[in-house]
PyMOL Python script that loads the backbone (N, CA, C, O; Angstrom):
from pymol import cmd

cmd.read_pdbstr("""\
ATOM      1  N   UNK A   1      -5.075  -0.825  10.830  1.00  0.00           N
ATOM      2  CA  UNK A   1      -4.915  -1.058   9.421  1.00  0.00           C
ATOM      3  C   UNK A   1      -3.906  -2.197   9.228  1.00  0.00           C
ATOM      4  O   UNK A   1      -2.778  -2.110   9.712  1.00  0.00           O
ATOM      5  N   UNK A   2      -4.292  -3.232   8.545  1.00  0.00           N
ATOM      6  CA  UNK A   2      -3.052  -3.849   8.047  1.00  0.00           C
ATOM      7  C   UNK A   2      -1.536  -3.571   7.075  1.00  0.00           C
ATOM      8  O   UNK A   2      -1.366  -2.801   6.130  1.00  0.00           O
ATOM      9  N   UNK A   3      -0.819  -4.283   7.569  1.00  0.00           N
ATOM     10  CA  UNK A   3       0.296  -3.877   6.964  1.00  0.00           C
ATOM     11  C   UNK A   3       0.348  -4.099   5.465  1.00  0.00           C
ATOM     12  O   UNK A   3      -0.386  -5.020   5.108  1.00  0.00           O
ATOM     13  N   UNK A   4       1.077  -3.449   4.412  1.00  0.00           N
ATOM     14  CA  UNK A   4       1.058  -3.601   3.244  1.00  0.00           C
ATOM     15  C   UNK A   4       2.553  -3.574   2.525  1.00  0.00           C
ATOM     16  O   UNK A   4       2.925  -2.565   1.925  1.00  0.00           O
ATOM     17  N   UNK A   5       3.300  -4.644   2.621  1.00  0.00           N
ATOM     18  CA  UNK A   5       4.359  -4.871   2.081  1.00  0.00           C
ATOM     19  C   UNK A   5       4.365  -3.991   0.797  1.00  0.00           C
ATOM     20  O   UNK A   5       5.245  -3.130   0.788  1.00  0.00           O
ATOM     21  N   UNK A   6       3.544  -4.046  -0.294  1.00  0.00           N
ATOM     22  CA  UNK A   6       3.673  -4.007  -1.240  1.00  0.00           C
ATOM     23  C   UNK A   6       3.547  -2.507  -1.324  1.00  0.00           C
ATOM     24  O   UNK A   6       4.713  -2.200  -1.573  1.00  0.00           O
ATOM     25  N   UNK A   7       3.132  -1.818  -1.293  1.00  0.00           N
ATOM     26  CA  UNK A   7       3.095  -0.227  -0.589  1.00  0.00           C
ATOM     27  C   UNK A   7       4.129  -0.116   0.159  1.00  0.00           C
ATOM     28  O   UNK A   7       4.871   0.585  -0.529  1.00  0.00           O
ATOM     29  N   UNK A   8       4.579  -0.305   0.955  1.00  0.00           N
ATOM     30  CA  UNK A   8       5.451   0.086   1.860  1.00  0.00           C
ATOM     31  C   UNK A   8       6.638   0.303   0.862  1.00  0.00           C
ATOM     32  O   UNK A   8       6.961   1.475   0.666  1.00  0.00           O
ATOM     33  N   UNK A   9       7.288  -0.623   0.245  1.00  0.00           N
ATOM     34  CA  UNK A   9       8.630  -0.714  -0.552  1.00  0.00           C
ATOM     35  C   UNK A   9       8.206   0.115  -1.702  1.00  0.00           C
ATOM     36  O   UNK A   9       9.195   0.698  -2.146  1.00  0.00           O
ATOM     37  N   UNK A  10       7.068   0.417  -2.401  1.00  0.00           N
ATOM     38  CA  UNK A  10       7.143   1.506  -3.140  1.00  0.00           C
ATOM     39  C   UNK A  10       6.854   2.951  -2.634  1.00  0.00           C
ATOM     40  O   UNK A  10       6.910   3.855  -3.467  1.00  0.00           O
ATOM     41  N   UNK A  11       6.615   3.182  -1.618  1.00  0.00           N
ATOM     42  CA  UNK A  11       6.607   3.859  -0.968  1.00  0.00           C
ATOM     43  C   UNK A  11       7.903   4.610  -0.236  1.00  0.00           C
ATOM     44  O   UNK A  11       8.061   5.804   0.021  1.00  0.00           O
ATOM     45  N   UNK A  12       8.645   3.632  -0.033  1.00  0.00           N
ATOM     46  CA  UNK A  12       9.873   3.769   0.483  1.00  0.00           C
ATOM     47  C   UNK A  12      11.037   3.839  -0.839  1.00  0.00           C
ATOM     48  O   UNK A  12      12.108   4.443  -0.903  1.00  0.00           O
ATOM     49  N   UNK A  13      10.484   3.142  -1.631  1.00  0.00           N
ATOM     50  CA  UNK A  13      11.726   3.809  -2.957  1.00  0.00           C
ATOM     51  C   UNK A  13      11.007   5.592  -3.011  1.00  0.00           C
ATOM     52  O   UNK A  13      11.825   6.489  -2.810  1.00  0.00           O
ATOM     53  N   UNK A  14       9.867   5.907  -3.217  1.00  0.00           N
ATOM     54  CA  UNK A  14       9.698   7.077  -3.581  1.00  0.00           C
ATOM     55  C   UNK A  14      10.266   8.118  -2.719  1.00  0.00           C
ATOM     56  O   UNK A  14      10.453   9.233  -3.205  1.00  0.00           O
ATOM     57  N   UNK A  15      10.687   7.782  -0.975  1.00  0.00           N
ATOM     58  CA  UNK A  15      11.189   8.698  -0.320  1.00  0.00           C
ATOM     59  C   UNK A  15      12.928   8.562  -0.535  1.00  0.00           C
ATOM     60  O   UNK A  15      13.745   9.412  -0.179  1.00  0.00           O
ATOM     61  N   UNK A  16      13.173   7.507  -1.083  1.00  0.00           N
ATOM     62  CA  UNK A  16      14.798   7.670  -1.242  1.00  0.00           C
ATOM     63  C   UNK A  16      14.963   8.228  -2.363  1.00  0.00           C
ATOM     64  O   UNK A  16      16.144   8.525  -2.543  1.00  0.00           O
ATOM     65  N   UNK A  17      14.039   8.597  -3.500  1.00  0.00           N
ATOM     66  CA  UNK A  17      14.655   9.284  -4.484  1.00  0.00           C
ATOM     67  C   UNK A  17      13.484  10.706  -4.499  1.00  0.00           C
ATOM     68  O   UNK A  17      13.165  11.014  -5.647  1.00  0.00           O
ATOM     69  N   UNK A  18      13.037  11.302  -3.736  1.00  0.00           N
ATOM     70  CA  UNK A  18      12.396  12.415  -3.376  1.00  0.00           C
ATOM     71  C   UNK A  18      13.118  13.623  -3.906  1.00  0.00           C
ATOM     72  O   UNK A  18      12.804  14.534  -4.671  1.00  0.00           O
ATOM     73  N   UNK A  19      14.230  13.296  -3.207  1.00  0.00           N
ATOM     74  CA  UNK A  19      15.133  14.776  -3.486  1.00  0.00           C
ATOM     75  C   UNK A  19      15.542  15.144  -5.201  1.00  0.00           C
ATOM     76  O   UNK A  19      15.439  16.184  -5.852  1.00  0.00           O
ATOM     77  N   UNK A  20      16.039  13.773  -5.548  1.00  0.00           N
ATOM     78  CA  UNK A  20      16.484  13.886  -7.032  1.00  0.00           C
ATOM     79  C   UNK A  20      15.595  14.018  -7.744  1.00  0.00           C
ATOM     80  O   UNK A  20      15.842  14.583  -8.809  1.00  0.00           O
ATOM     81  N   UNK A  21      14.364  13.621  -7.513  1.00  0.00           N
ATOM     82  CA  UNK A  21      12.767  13.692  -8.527  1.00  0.00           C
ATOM     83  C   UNK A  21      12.596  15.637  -8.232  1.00  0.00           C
ATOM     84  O   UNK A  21      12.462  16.498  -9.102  1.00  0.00           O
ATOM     85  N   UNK A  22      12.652  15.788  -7.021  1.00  0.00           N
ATOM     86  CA  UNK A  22      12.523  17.310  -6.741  1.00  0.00           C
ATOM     87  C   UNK A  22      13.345  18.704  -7.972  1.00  0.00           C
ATOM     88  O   UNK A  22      12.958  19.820  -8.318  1.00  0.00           O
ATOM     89  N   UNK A  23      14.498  17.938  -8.277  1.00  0.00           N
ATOM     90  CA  UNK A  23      15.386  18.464  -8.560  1.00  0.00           C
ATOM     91  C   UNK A  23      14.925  18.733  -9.808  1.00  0.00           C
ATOM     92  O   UNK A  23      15.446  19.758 -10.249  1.00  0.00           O
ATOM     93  N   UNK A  24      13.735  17.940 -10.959  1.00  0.00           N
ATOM     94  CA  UNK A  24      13.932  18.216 -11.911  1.00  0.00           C
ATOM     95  C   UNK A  24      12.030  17.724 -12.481  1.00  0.00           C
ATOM     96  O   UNK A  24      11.523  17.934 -13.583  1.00  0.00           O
ATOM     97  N   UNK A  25      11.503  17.166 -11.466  1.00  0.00           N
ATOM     98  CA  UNK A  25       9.914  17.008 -11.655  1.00  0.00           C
ATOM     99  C   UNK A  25       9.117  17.670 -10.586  1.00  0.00           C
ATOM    100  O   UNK A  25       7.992  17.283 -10.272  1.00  0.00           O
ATOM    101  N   UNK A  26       9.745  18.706 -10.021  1.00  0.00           N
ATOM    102  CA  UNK A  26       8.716  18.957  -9.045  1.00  0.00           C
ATOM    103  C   UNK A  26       7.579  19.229  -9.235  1.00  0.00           C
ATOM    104  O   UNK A  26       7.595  19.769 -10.342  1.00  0.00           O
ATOM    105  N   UNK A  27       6.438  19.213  -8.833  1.00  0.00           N
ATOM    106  CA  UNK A  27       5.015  19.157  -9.091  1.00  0.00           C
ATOM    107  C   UNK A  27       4.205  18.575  -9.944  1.00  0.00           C
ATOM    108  O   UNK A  27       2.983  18.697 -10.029  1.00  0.00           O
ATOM    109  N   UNK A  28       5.353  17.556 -10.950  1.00  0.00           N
ATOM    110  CA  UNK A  28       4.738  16.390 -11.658  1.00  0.00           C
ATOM    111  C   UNK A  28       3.986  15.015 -10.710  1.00  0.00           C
ATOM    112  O   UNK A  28       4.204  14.810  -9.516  1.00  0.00           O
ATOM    113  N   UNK A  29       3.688  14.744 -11.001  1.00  0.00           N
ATOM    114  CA  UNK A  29       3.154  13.369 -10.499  1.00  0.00           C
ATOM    115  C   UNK A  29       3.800  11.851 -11.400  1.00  0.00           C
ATOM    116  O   UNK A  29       3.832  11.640 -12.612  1.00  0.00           O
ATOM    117  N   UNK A  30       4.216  11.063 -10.359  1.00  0.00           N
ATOM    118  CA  UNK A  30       4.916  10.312 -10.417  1.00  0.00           C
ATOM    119  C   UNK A  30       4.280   8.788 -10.508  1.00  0.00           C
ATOM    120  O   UNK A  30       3.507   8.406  -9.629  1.00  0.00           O
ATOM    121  N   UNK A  31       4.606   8.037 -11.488  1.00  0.00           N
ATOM    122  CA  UNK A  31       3.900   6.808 -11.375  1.00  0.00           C
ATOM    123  C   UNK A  31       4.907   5.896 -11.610  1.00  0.00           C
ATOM    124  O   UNK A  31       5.554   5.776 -12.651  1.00  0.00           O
ATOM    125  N   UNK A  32       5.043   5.043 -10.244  1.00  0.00           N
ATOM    126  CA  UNK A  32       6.070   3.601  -9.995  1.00  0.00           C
ATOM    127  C   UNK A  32       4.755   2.307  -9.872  1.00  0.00           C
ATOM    128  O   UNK A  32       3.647   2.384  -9.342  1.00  0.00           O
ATOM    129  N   UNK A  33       5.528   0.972 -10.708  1.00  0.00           N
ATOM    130  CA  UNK A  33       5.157   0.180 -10.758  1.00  0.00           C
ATOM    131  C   UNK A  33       5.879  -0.565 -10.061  1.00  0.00           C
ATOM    132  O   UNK A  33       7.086  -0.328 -10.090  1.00  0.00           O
ATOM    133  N   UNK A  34       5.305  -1.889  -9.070  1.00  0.00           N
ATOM    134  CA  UNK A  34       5.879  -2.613  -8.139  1.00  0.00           C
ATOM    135  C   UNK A  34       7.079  -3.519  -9.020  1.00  0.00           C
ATOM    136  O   UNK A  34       8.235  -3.457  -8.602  1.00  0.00           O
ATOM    137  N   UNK A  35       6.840  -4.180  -9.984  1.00  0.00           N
ATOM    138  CA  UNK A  35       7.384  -5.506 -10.465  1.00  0.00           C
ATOM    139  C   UNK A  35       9.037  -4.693 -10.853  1.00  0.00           C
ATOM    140  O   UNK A  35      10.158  -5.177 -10.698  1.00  0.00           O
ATOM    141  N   UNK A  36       8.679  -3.418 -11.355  1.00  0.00           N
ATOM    142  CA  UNK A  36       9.729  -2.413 -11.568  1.00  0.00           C
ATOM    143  C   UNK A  36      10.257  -1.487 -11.305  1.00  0.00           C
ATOM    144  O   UNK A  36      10.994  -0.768 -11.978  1.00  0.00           O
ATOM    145  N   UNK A  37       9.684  -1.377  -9.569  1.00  0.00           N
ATOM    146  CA  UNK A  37      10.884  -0.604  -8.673  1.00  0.00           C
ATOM    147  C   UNK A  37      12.082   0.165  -8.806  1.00  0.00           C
ATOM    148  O   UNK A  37      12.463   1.286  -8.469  1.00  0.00           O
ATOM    149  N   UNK A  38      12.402  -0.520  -9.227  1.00  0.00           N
ATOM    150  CA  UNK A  38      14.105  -0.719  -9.541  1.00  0.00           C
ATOM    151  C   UNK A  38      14.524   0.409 -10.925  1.00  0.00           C
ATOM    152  O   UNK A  38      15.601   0.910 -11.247  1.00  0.00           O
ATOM    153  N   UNK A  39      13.336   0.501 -11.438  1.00  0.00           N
ATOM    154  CA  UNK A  39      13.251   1.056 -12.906  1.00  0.00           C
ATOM    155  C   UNK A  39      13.303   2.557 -13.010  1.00  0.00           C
ATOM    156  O   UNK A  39      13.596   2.994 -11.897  1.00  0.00           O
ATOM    157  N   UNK A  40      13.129   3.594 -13.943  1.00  0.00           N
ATOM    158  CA  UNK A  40      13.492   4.468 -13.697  1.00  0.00           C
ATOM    159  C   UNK A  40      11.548   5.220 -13.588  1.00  0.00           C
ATOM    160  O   UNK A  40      10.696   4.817 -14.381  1.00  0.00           O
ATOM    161  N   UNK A  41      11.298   6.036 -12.749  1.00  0.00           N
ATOM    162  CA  UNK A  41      10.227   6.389 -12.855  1.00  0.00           C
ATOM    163  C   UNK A  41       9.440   7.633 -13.801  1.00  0.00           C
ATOM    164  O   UNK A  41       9.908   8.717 -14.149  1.00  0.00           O
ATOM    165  N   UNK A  42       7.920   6.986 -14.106  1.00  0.00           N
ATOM    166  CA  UNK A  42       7.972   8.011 -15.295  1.00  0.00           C
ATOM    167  C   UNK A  42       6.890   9.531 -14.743  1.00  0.00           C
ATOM    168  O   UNK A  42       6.263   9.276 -13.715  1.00  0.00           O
ATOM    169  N   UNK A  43       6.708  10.625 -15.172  1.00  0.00           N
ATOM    170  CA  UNK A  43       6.084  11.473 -14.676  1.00  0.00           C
ATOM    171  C   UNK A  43       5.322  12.009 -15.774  1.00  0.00           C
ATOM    172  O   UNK A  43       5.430  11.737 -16.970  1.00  0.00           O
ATOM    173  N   UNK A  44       4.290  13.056 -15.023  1.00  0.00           N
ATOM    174  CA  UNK A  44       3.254  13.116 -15.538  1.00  0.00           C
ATOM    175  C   UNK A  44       2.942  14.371 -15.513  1.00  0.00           C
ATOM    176  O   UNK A  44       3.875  14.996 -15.008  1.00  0.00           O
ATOM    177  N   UNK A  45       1.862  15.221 -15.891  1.00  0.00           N
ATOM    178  CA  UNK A  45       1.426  16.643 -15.718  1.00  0.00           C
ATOM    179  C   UNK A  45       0.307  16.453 -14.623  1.00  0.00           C
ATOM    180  O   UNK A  45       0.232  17.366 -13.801  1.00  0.00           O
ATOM    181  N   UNK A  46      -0.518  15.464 -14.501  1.00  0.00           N
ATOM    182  CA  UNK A  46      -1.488  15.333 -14.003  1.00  0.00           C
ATOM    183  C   UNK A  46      -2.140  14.104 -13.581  1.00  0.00           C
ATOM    184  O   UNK A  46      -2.133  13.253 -14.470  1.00  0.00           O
ATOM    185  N   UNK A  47      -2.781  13.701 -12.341  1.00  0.00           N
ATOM    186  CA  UNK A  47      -2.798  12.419 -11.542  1.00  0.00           C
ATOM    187  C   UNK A  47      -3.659  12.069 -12.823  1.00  0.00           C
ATOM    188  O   UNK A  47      -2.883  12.470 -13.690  1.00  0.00           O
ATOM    189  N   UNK A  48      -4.568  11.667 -13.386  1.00  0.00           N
ATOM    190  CA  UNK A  48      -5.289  11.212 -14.151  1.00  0.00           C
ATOM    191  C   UNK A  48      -4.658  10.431 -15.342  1.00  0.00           C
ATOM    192  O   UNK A  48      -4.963   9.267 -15.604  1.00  0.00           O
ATOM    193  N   UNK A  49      -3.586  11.304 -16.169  1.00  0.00           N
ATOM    194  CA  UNK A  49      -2.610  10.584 -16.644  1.00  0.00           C
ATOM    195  C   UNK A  49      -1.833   9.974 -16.515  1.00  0.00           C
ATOM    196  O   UNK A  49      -1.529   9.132 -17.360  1.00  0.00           O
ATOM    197  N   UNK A  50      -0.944  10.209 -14.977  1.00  0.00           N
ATOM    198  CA  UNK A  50      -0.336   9.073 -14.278  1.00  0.00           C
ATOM    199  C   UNK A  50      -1.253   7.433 -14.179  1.00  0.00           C
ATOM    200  O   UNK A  50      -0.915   6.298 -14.514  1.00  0.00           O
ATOM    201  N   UNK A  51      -2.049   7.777 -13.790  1.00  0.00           N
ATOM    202  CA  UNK A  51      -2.846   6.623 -13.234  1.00  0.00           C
ATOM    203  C   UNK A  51      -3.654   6.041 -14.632  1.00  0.00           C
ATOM    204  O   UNK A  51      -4.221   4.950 -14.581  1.00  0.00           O
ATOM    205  N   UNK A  52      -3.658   6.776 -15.750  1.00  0.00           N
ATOM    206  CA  UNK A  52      -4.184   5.868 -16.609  1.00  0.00           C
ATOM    207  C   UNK A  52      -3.019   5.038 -16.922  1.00  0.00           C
ATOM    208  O   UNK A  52      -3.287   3.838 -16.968  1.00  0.00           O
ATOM    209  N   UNK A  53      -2.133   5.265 -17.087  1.00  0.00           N
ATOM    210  CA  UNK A  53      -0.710   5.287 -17.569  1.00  0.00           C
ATOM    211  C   UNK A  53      -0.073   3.798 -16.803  1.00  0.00           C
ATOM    212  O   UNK A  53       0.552   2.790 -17.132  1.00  0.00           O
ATOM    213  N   UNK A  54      -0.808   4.532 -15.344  1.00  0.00           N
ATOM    214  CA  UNK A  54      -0.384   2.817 -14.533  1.00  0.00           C
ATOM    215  C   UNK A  54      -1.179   1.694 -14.681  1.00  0.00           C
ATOM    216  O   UNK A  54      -0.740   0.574 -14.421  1.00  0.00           O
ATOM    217  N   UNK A  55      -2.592   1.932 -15.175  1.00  0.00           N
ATOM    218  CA  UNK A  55      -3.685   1.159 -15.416  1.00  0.00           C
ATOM    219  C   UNK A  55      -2.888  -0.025 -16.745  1.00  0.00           C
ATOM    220  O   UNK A  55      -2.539  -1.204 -16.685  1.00  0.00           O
ATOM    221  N   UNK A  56      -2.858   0.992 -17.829  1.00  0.00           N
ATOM    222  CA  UNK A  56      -2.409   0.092 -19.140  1.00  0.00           C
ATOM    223  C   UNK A  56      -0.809  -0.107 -18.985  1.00  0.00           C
ATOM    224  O   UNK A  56      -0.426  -0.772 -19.948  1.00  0.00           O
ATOM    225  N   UNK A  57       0.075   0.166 -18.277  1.00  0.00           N
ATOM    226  CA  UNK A  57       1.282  -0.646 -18.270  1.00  0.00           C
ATOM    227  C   UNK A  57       1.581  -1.399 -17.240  1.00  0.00           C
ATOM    228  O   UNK A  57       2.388  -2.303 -17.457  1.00  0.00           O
ATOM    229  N   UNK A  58       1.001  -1.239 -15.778  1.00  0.00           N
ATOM    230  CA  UNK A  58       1.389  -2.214 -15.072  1.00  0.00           C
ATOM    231  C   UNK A  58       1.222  -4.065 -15.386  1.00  0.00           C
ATOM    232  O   UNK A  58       2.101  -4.926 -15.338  1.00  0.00           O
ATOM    233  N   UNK A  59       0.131  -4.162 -15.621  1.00  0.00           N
ATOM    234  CA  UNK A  59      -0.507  -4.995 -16.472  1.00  0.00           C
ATOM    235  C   UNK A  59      -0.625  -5.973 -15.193  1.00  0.00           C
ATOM    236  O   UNK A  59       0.075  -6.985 -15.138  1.00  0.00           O
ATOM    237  N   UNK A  60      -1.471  -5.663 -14.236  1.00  0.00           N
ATOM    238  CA  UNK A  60      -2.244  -5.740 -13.354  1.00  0.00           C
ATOM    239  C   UNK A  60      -0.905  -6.182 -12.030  1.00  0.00           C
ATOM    240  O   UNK A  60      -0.993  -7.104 -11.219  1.00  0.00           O
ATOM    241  N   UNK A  61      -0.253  -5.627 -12.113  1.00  0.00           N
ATOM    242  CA  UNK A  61       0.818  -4.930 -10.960  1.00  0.00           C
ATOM    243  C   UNK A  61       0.406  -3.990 -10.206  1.00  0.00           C
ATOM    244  O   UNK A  61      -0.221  -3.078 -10.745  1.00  0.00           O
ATOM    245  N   UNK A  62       0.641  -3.949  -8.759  1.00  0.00           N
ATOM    246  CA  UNK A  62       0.308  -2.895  -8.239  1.00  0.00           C
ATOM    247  C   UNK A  62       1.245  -1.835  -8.507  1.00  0.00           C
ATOM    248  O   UNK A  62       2.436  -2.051  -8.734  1.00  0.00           O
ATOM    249  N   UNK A  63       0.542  -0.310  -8.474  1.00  0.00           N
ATOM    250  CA  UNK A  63       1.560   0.566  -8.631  1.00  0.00           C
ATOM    251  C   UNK A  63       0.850   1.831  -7.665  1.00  0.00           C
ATOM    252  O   UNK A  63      -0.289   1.805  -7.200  1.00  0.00           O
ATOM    253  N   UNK A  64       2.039   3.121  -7.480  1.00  0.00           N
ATOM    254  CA  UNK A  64       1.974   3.823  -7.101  1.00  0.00           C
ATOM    255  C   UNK A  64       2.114   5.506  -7.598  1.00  0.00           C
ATOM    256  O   UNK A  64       3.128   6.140  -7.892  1.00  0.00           O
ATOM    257  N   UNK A  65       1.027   5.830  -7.571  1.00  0.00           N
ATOM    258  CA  UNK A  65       1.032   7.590  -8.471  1.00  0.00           C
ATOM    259  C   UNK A  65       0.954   8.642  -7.005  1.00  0.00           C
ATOM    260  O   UNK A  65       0.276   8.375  -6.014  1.00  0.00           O
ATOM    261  N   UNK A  66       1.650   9.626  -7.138  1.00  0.00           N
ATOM    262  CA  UNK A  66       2.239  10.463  -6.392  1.00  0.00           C
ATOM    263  C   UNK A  66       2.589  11.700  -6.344  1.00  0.00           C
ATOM    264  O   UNK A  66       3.804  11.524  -6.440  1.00  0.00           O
ATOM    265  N   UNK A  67       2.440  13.047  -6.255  1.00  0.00           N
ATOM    266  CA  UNK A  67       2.879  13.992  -6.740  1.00  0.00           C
ATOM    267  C   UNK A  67       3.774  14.633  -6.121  1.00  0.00           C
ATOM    268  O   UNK A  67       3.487  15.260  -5.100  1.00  0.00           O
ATOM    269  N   UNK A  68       5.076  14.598  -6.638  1.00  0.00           N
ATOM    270  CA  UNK A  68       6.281  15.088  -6.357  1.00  0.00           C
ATOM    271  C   UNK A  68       6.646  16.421  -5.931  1.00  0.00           C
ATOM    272  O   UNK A  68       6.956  17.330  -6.701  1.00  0.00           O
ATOM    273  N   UNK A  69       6.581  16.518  -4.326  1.00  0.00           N
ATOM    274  CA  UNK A  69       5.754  17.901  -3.516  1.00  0.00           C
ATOM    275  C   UNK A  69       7.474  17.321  -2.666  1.00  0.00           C
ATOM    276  O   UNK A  69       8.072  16.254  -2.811  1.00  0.00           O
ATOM    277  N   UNK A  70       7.854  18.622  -1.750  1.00  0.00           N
ATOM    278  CA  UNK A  70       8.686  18.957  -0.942  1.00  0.00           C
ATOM    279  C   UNK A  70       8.325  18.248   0.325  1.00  0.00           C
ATOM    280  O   UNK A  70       9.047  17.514   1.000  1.00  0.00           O
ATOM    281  N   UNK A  71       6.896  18.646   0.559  1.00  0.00           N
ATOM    282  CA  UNK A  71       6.418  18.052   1.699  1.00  0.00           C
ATOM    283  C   UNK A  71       5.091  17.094   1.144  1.00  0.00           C
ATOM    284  O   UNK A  71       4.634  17.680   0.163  1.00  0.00           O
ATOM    285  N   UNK A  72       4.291  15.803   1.424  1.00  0.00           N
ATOM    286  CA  UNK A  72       3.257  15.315   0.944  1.00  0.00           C
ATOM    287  C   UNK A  72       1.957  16.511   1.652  1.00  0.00           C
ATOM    288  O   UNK A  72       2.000  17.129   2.715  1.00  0.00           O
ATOM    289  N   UNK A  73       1.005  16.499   0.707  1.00  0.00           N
ATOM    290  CA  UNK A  73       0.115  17.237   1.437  1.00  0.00           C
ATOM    291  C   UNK A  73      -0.855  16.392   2.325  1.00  0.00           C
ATOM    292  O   UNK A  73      -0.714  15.169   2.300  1.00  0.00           O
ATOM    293  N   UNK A  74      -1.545  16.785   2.880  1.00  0.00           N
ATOM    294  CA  UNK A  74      -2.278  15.921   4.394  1.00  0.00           C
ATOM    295  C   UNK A  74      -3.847  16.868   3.877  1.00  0.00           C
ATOM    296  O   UNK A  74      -3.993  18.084   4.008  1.00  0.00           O
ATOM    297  N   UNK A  75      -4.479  16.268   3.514  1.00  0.00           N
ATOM    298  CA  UNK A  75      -6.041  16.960   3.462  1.00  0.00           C
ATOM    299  C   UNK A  75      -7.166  16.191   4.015  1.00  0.00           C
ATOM    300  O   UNK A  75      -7.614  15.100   3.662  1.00  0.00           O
ATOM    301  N   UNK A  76      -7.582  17.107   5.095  1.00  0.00           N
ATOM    302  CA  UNK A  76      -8.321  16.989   6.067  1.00  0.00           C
ATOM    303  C   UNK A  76      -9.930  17.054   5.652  1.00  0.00           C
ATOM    304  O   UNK A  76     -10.432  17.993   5.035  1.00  0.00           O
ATOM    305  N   UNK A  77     -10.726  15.731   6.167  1.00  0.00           N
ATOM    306  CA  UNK A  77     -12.157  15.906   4.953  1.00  0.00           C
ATOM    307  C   UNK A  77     -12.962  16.194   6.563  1.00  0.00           C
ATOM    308  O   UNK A  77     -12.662  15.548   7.567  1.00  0.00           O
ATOM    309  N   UNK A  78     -13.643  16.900   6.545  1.00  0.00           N
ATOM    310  CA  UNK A  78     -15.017  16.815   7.886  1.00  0.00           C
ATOM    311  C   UNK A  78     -15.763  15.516   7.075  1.00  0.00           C
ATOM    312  O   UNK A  78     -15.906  15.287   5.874  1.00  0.00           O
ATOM    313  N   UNK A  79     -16.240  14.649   8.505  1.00  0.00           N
ATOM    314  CA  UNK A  79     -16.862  14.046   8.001  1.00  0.00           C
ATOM    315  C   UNK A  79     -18.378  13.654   9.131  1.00  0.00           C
ATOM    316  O   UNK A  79     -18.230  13.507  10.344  1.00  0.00           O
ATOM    317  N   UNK A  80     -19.365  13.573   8.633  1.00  0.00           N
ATOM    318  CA  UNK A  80     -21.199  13.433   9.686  1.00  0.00           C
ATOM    319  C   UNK A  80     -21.667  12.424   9.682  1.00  0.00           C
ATOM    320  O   UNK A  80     -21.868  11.922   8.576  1.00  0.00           O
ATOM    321  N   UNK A  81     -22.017  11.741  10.779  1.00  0.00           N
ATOM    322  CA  UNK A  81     -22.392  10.791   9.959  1.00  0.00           C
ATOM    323  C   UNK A  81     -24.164  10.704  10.689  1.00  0.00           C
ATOM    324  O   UNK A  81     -24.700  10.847  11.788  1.00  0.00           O
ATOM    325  N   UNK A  82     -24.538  10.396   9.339  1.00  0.00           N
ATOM    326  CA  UNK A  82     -26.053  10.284   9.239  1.00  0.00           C
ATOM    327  C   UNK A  82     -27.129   9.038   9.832  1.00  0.00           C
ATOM    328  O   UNK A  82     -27.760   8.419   8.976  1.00  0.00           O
ATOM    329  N   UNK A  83     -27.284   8.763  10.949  1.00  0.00           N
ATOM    330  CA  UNK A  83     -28.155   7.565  10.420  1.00  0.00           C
ATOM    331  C   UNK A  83     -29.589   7.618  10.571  1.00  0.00           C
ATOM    332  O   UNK A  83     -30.100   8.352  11.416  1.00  0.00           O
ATOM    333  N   UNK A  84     -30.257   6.895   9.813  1.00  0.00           N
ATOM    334  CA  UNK A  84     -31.352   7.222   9.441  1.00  0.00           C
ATOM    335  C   UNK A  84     -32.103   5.562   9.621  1.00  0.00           C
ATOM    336  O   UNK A  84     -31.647   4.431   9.452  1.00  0.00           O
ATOM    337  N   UNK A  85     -33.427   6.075  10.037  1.00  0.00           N
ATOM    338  CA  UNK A  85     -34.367   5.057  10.886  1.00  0.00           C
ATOM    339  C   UNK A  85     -35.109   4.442   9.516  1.00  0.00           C
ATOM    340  O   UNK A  85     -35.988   5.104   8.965  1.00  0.00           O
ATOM    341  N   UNK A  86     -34.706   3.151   9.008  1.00  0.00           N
ATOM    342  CA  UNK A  86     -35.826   2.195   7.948  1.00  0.00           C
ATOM    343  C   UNK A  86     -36.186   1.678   8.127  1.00  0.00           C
ATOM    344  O   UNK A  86     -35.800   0.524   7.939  1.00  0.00           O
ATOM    345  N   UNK A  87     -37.327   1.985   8.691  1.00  0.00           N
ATOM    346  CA  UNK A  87     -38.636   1.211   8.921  1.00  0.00           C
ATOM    347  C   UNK A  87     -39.602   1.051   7.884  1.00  0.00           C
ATOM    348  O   UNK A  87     -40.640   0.426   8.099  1.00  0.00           O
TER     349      UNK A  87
END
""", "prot")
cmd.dss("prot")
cmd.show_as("cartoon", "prot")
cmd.util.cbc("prot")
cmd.orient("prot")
C-alpha cells in the first residue's frame, strides 16, 4: 500500500487525543478535517452524520470520521472469489 501523509497526521492527531475524546465522547464518532487539525474536533451520534458533516464543511479537504472506541474495532469480511468463464 502506499504511504499516505495525509492520513497518517490525522490519524495520528486522533491517537494523541484518544484518551481526552474518551473521557467525554465515547462512542460518538468523530470527524477531523485535514486543513484543521489543529482545531477542535466535532462529534457525532452516528457515522452518516459525521461524514455528511465532513462532506459540506471540509470543502473538498480531506478528512477523517472515526468512532471514538477504547480499542478501534478490526472486522473481519470472508471473502470468494468467483471466476467465471465469458465466452
Amino acid at each position: 500500500m502506499v504511504p499516505d501523509p495525509v492520513l497518517d497526521r490525522l490519524e495520528a492527531s486522533f491517537e494523541r487525543r484518544r484518551a481526552r475524546m474518551l473521557r467525554t465522547h465515547e462512542g460518538k464518532w468523530a470527524l477531523m478535517i485535514y486543513r484543521r487539525v489543529g482545531e477542535p474536533t466535532e462529534f457525532f451520534d452516528t457515522a452518516h452524520d459525521a461524514v455528511t458533516a465532513g462532506y459540506r464543511k471540509a470543502a473538498g479537504q480531506r478528512f477523517l470520521v472515526k468512532q471514538v472506541l477504547k480499542e478501534d474495532r478490526v472486522i473481519q469480511m470472508p471473502y470468494r472469489v468467483v471466476v467465471a468463464d465469458h465466452r
